[in-house]
C-alpha positions in Angstrom: 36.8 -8.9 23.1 34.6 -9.6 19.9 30.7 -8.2 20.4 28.0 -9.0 18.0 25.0 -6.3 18.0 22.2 -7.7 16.4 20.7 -4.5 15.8 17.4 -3.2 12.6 17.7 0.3 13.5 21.2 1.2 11.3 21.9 4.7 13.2 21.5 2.6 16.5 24.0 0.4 15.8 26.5 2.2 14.3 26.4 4.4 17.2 26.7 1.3 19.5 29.9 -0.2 17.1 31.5 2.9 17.4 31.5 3.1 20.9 32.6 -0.5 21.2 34.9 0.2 19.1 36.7 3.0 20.7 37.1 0.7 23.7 39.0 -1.3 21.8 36.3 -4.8 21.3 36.3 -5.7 17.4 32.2 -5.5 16.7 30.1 -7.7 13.7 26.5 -6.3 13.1 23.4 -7.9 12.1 20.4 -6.3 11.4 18.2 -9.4 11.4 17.0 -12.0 13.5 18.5 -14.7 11.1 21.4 -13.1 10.3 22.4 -12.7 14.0 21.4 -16.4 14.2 23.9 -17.3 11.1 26.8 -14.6 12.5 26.2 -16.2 16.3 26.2 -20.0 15.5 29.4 -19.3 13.0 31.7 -17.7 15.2 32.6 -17.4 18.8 31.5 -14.2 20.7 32.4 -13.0 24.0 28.8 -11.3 24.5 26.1 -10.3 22.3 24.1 -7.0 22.1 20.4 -7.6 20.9 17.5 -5.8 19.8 14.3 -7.7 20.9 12.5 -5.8 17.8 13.9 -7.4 14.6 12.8 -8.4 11.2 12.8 -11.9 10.5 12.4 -13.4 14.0 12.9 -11.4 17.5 15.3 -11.2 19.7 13.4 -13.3 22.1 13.3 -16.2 19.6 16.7 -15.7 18.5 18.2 -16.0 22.0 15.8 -19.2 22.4 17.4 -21.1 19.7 20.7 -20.2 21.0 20.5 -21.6 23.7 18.4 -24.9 23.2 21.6 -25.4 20.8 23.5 -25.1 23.3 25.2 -21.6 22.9 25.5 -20.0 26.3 27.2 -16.5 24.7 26.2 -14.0 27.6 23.5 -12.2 25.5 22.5 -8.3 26.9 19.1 -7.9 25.4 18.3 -4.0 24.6 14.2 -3.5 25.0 11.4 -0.6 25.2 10.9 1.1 27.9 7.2 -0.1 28.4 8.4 -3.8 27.2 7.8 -5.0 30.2 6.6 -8.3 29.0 9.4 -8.8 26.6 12.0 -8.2 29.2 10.7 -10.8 31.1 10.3 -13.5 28.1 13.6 -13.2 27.5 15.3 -13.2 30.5 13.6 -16.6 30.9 14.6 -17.9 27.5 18.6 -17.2 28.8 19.1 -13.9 28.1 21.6 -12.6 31.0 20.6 -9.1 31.0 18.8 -6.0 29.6 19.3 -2.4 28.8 16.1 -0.5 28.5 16.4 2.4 25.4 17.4 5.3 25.5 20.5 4.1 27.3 24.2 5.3 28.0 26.7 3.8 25.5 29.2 3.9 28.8 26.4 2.0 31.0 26.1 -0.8 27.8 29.9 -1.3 28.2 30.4 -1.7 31.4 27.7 -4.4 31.6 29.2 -6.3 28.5 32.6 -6.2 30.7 30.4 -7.7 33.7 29.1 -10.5 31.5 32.0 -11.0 29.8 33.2 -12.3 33.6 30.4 -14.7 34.0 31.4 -18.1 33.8 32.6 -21.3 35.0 36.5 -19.7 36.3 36.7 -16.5 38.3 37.0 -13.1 36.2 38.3 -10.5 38.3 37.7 -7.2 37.5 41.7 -6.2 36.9 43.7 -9.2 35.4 46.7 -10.2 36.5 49.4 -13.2 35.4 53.0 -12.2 36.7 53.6 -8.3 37.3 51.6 -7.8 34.3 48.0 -6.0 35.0 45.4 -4.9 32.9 41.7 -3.0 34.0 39.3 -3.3 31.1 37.2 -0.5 32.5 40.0 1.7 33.0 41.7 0.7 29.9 44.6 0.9 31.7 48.4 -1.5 31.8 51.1 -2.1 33.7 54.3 -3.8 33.9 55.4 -3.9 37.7 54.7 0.1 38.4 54.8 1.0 34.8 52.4 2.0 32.8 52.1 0.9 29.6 51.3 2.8 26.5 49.0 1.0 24.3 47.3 1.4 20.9 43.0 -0.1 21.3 43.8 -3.3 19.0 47.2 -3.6 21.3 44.9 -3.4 24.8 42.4 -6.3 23.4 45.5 -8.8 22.1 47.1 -8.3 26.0 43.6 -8.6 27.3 43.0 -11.8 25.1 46.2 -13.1 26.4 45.7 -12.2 30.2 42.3 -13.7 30.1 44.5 -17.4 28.8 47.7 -17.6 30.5 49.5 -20.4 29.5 47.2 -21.4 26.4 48.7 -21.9 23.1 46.2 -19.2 20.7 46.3 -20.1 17.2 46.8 -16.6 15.1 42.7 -17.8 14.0 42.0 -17.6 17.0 44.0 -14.2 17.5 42.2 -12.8 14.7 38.4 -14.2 16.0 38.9 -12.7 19.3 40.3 -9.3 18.2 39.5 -8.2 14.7 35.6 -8.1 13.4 33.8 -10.0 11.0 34.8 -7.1 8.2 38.3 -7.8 8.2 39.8 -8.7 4.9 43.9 -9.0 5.7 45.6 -11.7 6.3 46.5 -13.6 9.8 50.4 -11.7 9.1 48.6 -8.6 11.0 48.8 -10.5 14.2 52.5 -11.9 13.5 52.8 -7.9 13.2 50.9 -6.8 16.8 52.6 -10.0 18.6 55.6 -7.7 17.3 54.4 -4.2 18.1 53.4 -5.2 22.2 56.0 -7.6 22.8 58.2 -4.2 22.0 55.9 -2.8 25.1 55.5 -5.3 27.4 58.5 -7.5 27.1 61.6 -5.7 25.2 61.9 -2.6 27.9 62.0 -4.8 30.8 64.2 -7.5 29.6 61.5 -10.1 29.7 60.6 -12.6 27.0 57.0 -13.6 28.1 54.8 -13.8 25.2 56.0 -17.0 23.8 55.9 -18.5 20.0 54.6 -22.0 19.6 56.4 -22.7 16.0 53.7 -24.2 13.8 50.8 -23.4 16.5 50.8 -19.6 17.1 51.8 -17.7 20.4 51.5 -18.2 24.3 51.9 -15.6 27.1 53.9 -17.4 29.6 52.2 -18.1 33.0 54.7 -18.1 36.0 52.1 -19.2 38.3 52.2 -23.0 36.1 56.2 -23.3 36.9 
C-alpha cells in the first residue's frame, strides 16, 4: 500500500520509510504541516503516518482540514509521551489512532495494516479471491498449497489486486498504489511487474487470472462474480 509520513524530524522518518519500505508499502515524506496537506489532498493514500509537532501547522490541524474536506485517509498520529492533551485533540478531530514515541517500527506497521482494514467492506486479515491467498503481516502467498516466491514491489501489486477483485486498475492507478511519490519511470514498469508475477502466480499453474483490459489497464479475475 502507499503511506505518507508527515514527519520534521529527517532521521525519524527515514528510519520509519525504510521500515515501510522493507515491507514492501511505497512511502512519500513530508516534513511540514502544509506540505503533508498539499501531498495528502493530491494523491490517494492508504493511511498516513503523522507527527503532531510540525512546522508550519500541526498535526492536529492538519488532520482537521482533512477531514472537514472530506478526506477520511485512516491517519495514525505519532505524539509525546506526556502529550496527553494532544492525543486527545486529535483523536477528536478524526485521527483513528496514535503511537506514543519511542515506538517499535514492527508495532507502527501492524497498526497501519489494521487501519488499512477499516472501512465500509470487510478487510480480513489474510485475503483471499480463488485459491490465491495473501497475509500482509506474514508477507506470505499462495497459490492452492504453494507458496509463492515474491519480490516486495511483487507482494504490494498481488496485494493491490486481492484487495479489488474484479476491478479494472488503470496502470495510474498501479503506479499510485505501489510506487512512491519519487518515482521518475514511466507507467511500462508496471506493463513489466504485471509480467514478472503473472510468470508466479498464473504461468506454473496453467491459469490465466490476472486479466488485460486493452486500452484500460489490468484486472485479476474474480471467480466468485461468475
Amino acid at each position: 500500500m502507499r503511506v505518507l509520513v508527515v514527519e520534521d524530524e529527517a532521521k525519524m522518518a527515514g528510519l520509519i520509510k525504510r521500515a515501510l519500505q522493507e515491507e514492501g508499502h511505497a512511502v512519500d515524506v513530508a516534513g511540514d504541516g502544509p506540505e503533508g496537506l498539499w501531498l495528502a489532498t493530491e494523491n490517494r493514500y492508504a493511511a498516513i503516518v503523522l507527527d503532531i509537532m510540525l512546522p508550519g501547522f500541526d498535526g492536529v490541524e492538519l488532520c482537521r482540514r482533512l477531514r472537514a474536506a472530506d478526506d477520511w485517509t485512516p491517519v495514525l498520529m505519532l505524539t509525546a509521551r506526556d502529550a496527553v492533551e494532544d492525543r486527545v485533540r486529535g483523536l477528536d478531530v478524526g485521527a483513528d489512532d496514535y503511537l506514543v514515541k519511542p515506538f517499535s517500527l514492527l508495532e507502527l506497521s501492524a497498526r497501519l495494516r489494521a487501519l488499512a482494514r477499516r472501512d465500509d467492506r470487510a478487510r480480513p486479515a489474510v485475503l483471499t479471491v480463488g485459491d490465491l491467498r495473501l497475509d500482509p503481516a506474514t508477507k506470505r502467498a499462495w497459490r492452492g498449497e504453494a507458496e509463492l516466491k515474491l519480490s516486495p514491489k511483487e507482494f504490494s501489486l498481488l496485494e493491490l489486486f486481492l484487495r479489488h477483485p474484479g476491478t479494472v486498475l488503470t496502470r495510474s492507478q498501479i503506479l499510485e498504489a505501489v510506487w512512491d511519490f519519487a518515482y521518475a519511470g514511466t507507467s511500462n514498469v508496471v506493463d513489466q511487474y504485471v509480467t514478472y508475477l503473472r510468470r508466479k502466480i498464473d504461468a506454473p499453474f496453467g491459469r490465466h487470472d490476472i486479466e488485460t483490459v486493452r486500452g484500460m489497464g489490468y484486472r485479476l479475475r474474480d471467480p466468485a462474480a461468475g
